[in-house]
C-alpha positions, 0 to 999 in steps of 0.5 A: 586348785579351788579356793575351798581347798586352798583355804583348807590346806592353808588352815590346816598347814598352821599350827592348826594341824595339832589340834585337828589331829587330835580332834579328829582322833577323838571324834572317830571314838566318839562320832556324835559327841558334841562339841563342848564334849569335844573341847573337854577331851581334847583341850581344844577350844570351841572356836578352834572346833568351829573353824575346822568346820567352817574350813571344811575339815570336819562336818558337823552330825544331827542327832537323830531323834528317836 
């Protein structure tokens, strides 16, 4: 197993998976909400947000400019 993914199982076998499950919830409605959107509709903090993108559960989308 990659050390990626042993920190990613690792992170998300904590009490982490809560959190990310509603996260990742929200983020399928709403696929370009930012993260500060993120946080108010689910309760989880910013930092929490972030480290599920630093371990590679979630990545982050550009909005395109127009």
């Amino acid at each position: 197993m990659a050390d990626d993914e042993k920190k990613l199982r690792s992170f998300l076998d904590s009490d982490n998976i809560n959190d990310f499950k509603k996260v990742k919830a929200h983020l399928e409605k709403f696929p370009m909400a930012s993260v500060m959107d993120v946080m108010r509709a689910t309760g989880v903090t910013s930092a929490r947000i972030m480290g599920f993108v630093n371990a590679g559960a979630l990545k982050i989308k550009n909005k395109s400019k127009k």
